[in-house]
PDB file of N, CA, C and O in Angstrom:
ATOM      1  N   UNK A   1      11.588  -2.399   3.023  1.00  0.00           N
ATOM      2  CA  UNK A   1      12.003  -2.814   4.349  1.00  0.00           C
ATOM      3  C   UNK A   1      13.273  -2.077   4.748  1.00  0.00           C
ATOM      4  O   UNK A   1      13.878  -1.595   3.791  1.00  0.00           O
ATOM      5  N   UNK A   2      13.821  -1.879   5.972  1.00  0.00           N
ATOM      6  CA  UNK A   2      14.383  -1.200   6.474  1.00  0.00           C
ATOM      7  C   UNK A   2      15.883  -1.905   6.565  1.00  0.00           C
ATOM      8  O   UNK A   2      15.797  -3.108   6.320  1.00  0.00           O
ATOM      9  N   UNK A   3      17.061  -1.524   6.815  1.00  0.00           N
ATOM     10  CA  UNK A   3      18.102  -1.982   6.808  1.00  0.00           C
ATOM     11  C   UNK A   3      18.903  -1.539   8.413  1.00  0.00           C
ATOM     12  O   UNK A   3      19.266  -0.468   8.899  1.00  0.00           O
ATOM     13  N   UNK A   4      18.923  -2.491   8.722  1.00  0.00           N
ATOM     14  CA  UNK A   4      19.563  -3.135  10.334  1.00  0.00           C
ATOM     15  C   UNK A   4      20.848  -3.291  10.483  1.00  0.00           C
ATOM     16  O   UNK A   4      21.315  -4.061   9.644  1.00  0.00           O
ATOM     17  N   UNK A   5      21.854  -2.722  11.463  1.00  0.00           N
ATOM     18  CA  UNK A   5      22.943  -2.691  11.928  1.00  0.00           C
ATOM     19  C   UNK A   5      22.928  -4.536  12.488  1.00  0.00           C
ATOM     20  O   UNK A   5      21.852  -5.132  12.439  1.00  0.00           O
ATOM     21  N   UNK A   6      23.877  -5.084  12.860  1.00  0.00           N
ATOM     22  CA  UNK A   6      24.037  -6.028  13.782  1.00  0.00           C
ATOM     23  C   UNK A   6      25.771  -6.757  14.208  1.00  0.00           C
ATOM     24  O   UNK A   6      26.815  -7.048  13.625  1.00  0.00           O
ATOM     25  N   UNK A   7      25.477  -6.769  14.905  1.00  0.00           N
ATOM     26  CA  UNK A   7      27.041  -7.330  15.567  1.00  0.00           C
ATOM     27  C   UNK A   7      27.339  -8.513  15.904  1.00  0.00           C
ATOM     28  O   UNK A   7      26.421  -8.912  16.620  1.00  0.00           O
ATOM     29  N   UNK A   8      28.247  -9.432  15.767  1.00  0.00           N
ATOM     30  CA  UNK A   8      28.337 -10.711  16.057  1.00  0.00           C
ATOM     31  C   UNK A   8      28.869 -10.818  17.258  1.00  0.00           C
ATOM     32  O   UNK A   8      29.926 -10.215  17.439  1.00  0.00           O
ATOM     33  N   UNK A   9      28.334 -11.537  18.285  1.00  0.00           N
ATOM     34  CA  UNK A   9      28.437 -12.481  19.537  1.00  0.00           C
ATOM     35  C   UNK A   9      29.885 -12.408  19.581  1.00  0.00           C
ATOM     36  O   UNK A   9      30.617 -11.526  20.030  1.00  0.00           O
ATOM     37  N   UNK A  10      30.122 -13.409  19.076  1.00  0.00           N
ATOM     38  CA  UNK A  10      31.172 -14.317  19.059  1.00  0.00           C
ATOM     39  C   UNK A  10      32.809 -13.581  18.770  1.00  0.00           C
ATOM     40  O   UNK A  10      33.819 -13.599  19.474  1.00  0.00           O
ATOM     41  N   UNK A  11      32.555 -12.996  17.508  1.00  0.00           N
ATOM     42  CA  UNK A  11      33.722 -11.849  17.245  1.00  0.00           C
ATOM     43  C   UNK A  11      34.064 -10.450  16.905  1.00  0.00           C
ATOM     44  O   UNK A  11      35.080  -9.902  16.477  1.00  0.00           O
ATOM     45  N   UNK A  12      32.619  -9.968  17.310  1.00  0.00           N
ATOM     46  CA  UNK A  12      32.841  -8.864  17.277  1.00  0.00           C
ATOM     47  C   UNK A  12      32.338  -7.916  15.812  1.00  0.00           C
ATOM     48  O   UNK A  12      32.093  -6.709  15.809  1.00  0.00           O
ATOM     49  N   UNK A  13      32.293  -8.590  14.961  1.00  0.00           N
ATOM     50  CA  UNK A  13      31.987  -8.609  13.257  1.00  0.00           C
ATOM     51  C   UNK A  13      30.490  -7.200  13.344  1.00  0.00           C
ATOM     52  O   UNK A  13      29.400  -7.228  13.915  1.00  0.00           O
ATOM     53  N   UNK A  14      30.874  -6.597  12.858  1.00  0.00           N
ATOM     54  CA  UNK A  14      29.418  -5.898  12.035  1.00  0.00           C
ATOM     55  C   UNK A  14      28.868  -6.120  10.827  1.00  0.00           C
ATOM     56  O   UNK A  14      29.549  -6.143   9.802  1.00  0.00           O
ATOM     57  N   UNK A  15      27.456  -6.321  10.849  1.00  0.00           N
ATOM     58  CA  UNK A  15      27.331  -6.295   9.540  1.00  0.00           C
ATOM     59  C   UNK A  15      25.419  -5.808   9.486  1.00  0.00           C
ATOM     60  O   UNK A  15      24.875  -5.349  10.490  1.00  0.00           O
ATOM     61  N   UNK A  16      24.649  -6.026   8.151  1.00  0.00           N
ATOM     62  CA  UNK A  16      23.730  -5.371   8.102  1.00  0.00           C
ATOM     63  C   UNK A  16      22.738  -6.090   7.755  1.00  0.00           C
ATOM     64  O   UNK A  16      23.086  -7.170   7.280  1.00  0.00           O
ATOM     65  N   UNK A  17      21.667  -5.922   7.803  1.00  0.00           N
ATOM     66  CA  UNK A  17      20.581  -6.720   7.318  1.00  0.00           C
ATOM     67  C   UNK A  17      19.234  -6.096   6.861  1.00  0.00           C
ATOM     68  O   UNK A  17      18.823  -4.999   7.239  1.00  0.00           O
ATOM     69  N   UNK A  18      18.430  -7.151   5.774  1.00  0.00           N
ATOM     70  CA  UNK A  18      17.110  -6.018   5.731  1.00  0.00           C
ATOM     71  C   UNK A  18      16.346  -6.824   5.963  1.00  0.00           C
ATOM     72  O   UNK A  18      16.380  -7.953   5.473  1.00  0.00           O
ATOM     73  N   UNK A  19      15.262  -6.298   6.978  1.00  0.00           N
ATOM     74  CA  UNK A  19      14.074  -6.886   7.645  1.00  0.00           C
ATOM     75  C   UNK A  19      13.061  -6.105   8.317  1.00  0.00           C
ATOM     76  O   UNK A  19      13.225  -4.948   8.703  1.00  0.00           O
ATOM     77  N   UNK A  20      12.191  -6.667   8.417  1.00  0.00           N
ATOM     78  CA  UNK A  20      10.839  -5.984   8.648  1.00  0.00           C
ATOM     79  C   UNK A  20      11.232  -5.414  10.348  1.00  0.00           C
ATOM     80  O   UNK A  20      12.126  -5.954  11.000  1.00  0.00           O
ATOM     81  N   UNK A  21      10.457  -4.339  10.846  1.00  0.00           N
ATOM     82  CA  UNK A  21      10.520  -3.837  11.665  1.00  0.00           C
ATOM     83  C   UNK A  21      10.530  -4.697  13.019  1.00  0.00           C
ATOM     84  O   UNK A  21      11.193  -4.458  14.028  1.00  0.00           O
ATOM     85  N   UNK A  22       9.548  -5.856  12.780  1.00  0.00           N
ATOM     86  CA  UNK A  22       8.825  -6.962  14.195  1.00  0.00           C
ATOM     87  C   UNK A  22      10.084  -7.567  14.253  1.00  0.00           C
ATOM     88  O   UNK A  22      10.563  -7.766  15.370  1.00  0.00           O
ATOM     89  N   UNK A  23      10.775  -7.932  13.147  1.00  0.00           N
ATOM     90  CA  UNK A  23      12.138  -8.746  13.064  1.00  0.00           C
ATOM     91  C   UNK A  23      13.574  -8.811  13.432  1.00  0.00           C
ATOM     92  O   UNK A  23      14.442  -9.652  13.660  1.00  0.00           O
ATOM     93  N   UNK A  24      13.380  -7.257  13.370  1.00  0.00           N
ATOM     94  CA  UNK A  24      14.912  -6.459  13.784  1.00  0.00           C
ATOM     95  C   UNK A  24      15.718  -7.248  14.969  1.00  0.00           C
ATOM     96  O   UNK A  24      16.904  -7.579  14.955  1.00  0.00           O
ATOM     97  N   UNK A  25      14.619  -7.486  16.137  1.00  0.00           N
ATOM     98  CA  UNK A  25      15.482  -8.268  17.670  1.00  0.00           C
ATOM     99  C   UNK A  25      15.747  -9.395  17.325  1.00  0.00           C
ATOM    100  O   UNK A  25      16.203  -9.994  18.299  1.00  0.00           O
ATOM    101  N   UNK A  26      15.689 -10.310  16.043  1.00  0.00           N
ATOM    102  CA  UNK A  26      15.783 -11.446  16.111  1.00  0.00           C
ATOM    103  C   UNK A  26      17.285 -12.200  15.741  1.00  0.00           C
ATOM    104  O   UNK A  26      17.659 -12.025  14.581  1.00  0.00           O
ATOM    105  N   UNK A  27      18.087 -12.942  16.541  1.00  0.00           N
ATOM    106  CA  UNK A  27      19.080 -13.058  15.877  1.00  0.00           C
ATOM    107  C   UNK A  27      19.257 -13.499  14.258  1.00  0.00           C
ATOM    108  O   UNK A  27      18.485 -14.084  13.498  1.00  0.00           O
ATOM    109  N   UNK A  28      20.480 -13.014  14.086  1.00  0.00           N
ATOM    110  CA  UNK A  28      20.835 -13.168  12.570  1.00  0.00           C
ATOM    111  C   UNK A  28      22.507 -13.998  12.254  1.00  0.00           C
ATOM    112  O   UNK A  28      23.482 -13.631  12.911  1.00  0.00           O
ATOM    113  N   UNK A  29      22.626 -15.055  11.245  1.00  0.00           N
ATOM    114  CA  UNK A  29      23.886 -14.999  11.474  1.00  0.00           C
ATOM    115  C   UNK A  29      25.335 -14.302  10.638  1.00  0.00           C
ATOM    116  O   UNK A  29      25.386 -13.787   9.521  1.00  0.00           O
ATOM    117  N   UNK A  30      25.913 -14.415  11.169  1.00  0.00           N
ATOM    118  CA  UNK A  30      26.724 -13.092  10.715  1.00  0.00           C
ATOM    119  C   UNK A  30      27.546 -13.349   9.464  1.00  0.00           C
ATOM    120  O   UNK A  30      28.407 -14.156   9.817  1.00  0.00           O
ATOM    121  N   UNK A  31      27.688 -13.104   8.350  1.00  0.00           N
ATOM    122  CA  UNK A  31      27.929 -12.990   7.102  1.00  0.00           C
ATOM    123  C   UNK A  31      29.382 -13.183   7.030  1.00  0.00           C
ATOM    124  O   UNK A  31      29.832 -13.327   5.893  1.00  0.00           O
ATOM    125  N   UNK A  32      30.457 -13.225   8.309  1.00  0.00           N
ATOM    126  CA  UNK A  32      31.697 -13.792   8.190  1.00  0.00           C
ATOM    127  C   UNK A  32      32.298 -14.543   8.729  1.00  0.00           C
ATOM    128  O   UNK A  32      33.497 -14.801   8.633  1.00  0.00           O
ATOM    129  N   UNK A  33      31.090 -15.213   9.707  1.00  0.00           N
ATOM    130  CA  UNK A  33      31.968 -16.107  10.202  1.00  0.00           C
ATOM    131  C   UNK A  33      30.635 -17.170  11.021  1.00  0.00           C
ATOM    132  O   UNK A  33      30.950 -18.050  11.822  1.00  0.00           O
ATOM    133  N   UNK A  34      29.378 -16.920  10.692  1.00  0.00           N
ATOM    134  CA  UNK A  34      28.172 -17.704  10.587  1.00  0.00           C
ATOM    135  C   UNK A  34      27.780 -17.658  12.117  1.00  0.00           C
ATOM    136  O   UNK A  34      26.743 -18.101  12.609  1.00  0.00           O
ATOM    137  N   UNK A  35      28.846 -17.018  12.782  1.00  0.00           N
ATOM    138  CA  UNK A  35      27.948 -16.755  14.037  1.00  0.00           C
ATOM    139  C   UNK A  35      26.840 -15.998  14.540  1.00  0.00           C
ATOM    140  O   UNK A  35      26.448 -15.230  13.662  1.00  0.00           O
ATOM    141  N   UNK A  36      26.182 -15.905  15.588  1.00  0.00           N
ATOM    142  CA  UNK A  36      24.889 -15.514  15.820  1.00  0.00           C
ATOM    143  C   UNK A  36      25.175 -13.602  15.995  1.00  0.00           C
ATOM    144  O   UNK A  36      25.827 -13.025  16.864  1.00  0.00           O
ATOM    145  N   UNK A  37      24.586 -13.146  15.091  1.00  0.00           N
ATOM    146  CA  UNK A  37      24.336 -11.697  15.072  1.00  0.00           C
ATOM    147  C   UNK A  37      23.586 -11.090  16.090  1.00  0.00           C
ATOM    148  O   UNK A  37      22.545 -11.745  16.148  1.00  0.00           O
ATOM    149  N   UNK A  38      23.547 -10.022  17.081  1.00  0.00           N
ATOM    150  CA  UNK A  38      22.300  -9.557  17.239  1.00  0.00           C
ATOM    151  C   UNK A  38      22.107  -7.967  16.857  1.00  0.00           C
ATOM    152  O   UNK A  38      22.936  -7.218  16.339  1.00  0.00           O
ATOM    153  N   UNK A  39      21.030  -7.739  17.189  1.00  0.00           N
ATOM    154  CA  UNK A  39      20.834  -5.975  16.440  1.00  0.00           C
ATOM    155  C   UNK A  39      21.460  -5.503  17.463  1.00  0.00           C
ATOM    156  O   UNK A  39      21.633  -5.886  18.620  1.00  0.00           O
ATOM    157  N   UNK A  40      21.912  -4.211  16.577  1.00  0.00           N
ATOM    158  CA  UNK A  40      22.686  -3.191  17.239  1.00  0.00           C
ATOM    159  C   UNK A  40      22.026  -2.135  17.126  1.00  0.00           C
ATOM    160  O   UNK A  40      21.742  -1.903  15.951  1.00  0.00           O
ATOM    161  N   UNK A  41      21.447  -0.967  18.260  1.00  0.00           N
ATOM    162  CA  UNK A  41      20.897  -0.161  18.058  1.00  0.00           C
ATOM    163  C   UNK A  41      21.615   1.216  17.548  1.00  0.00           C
ATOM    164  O   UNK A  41      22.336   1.876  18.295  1.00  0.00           O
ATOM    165  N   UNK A  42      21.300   1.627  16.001  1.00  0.00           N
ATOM    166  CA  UNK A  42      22.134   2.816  15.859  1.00  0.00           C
ATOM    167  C   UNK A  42      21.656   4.728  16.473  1.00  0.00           C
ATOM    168  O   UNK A  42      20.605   5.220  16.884  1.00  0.00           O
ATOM    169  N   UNK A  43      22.747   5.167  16.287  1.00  0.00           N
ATOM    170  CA  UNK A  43      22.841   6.738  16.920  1.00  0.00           C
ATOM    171  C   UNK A  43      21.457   7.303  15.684  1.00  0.00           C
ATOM    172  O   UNK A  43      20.381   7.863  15.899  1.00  0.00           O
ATOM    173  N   UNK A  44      22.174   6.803  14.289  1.00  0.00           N
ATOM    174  CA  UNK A  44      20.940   7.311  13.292  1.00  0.00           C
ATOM    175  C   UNK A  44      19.317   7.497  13.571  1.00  0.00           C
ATOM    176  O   UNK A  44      18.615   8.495  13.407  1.00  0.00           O
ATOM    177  N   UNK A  45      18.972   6.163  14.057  1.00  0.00           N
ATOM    178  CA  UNK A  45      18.039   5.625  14.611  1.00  0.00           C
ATOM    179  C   UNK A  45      17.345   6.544  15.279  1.00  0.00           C
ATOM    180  O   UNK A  45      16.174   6.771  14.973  1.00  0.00           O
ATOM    181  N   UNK A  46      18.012   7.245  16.352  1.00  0.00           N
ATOM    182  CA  UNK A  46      17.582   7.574  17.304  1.00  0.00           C
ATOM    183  C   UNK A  46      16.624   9.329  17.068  1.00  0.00           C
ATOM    184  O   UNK A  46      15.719   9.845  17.723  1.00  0.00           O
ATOM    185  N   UNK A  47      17.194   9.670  16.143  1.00  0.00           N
ATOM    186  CA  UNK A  47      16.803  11.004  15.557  1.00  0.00           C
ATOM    187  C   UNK A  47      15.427  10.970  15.379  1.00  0.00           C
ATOM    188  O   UNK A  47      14.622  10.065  15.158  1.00  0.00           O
ATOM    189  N   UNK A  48      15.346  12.198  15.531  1.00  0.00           N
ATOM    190  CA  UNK A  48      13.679  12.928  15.277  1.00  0.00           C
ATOM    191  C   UNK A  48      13.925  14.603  14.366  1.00  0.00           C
ATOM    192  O   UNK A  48      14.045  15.740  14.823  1.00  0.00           O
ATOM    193  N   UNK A  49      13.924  14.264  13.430  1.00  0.00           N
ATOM    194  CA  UNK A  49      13.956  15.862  12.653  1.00  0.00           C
ATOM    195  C   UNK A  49      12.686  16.430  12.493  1.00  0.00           C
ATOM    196  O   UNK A  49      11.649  15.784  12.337  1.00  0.00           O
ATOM    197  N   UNK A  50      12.792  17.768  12.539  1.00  0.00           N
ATOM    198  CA  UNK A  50      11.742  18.819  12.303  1.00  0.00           C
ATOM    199  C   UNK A  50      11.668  19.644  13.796  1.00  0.00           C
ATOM    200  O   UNK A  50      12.143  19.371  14.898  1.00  0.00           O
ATOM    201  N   UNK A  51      10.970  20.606  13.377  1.00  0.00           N
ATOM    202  CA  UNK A  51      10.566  21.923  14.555  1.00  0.00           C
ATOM    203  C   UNK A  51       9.759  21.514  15.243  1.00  0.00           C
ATOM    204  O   UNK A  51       9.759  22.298  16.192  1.00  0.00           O
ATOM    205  N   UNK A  52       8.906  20.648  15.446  1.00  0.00           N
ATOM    206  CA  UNK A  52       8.269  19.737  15.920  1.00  0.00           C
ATOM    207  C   UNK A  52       8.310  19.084  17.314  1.00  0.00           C
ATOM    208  O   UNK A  52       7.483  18.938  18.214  1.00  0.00           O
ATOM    209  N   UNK A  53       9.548  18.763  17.143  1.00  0.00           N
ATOM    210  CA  UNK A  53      10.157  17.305  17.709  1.00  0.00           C
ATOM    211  C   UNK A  53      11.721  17.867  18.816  1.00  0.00           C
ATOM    212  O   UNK A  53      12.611  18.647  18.475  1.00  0.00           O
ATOM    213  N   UNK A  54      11.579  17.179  20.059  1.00  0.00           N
ATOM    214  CA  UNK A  54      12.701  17.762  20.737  1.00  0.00           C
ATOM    215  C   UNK A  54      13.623  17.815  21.080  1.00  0.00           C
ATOM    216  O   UNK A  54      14.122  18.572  21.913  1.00  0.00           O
ATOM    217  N   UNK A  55      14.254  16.593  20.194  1.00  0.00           N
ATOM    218  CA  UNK A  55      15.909  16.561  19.841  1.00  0.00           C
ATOM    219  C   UNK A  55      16.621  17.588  19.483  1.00  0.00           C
ATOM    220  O   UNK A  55      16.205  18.607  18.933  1.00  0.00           O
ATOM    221  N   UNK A  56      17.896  17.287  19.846  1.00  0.00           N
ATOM    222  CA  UNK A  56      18.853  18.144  19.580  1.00  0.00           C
ATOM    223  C   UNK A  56      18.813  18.446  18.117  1.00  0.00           C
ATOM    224  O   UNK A  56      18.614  19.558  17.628  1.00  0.00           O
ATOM    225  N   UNK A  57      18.998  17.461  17.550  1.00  0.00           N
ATOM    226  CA  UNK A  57      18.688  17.677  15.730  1.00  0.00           C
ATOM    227  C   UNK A  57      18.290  18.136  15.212  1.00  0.00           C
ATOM    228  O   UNK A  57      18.768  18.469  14.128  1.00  0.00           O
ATOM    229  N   UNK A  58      16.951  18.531  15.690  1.00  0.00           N
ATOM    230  CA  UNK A  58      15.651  19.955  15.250  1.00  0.00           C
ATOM    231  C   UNK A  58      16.242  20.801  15.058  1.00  0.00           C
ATOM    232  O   UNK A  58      15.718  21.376  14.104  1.00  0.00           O
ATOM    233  N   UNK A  59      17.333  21.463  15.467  1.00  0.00           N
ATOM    234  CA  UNK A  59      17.810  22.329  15.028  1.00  0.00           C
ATOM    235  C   UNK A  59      19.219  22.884  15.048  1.00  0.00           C
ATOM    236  O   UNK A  59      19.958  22.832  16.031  1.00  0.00           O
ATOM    237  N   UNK A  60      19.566  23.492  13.723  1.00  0.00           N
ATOM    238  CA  UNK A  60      20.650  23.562  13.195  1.00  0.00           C
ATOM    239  C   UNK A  60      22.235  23.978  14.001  1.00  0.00           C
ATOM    240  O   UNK A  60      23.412  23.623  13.958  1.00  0.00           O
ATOM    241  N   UNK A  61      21.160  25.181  14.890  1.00  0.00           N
ATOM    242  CA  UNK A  61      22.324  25.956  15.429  1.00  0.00           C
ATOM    243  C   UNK A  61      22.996  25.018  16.679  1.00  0.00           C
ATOM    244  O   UNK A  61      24.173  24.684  16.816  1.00  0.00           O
ATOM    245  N   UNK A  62      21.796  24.706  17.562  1.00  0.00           N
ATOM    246  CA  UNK A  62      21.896  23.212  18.652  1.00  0.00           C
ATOM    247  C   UNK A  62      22.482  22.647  18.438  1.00  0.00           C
ATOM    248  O   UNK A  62      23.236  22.147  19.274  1.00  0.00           O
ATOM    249  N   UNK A  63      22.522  22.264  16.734  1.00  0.00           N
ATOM    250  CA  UNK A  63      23.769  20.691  16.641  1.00  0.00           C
ATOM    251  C   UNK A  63      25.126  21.093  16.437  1.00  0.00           C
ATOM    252  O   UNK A  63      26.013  20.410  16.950  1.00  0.00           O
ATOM    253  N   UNK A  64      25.478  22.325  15.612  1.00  0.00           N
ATOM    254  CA  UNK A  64      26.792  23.220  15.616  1.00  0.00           C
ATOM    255  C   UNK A  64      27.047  23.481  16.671  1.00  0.00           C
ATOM    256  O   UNK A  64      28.265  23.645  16.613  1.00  0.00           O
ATOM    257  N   UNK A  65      26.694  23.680  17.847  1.00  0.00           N
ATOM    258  CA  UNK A  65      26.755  24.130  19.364  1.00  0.00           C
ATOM    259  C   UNK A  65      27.171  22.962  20.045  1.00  0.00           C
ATOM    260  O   UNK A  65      28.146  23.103  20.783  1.00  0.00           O
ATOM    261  N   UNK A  66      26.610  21.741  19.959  1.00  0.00           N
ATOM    262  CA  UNK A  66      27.342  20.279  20.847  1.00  0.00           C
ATOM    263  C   UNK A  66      28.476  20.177  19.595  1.00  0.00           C
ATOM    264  O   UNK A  66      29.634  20.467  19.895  1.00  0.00           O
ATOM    265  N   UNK A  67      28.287  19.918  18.694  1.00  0.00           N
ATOM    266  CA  UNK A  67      30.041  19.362  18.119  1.00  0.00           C
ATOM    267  C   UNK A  67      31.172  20.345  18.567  1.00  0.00           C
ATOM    268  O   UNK A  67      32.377  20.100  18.511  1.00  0.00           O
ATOM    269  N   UNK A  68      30.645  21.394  18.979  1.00  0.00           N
ATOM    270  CA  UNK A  68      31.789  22.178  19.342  1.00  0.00           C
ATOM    271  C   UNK A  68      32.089  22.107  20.103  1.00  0.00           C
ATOM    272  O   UNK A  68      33.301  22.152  20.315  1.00  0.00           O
ATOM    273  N   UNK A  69      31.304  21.964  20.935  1.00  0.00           N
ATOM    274  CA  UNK A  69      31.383  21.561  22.324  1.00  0.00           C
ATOM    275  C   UNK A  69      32.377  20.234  22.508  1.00  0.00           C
ATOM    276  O   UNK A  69      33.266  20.017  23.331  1.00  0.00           O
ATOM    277  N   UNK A  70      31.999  19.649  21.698  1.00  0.00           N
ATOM    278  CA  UNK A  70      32.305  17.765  21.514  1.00  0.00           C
ATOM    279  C   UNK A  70      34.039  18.255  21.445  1.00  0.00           C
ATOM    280  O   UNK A  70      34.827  18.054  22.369  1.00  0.00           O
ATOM    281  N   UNK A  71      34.330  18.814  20.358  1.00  0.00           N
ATOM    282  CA  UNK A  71      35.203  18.955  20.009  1.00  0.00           C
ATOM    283  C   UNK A  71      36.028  20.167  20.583  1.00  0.00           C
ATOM    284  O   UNK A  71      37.088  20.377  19.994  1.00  0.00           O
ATOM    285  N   UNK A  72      35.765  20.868  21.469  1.00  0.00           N
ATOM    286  CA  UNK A  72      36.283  21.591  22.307  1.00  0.00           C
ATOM    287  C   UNK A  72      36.523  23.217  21.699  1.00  0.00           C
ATOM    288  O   UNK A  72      37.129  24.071  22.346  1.00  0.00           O
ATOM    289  N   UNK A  73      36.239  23.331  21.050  1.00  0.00           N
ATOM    290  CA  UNK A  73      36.206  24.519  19.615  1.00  0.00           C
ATOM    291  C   UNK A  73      35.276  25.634  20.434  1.00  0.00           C
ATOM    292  O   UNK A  73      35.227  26.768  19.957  1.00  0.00           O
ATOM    293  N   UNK A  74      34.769  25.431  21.272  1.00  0.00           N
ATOM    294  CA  UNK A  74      33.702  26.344  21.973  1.00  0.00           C
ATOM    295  C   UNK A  74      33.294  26.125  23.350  1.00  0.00           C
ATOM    296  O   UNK A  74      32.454  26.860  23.870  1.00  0.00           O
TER     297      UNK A  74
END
């Protein structure tokens, strides 16, 4: 099973969880302070690797090209 970002309501708290895919939206409570968690969608997540696929990520030079960018280096 997969392991889930989630954030607490109430204070702000991150924390993680493992649960089945159908499960992920479901609240959770939060491991420091028992308030209601909900998922947090991560940046990780969002990726698609390979030549394939048409994210930025596919390829190497593309992603050296935005951090530089990001970071003003270029």
């Amino acid at each position: 099973m997969p392991i889930y970002k989630y954030e607490c309501t109430e204070k702000g708290h991150e924390f993680t969880d493992m649960c089945s895919v159908s499960d992920r939206k479901k609240e959770r409570p939060c491991t420091q302070c028992g308030g209601v968690g909900m998922y947090k969608p991560t940046f990780e997540a969002s990726f698609q690797y390979g030549k394939d696929y048409s994210s930025f990520a596919s390829d190497a030079s593309r992603w050296r090209k935005r951090e530089n960018h990001r970071l003003g280096k270029g």
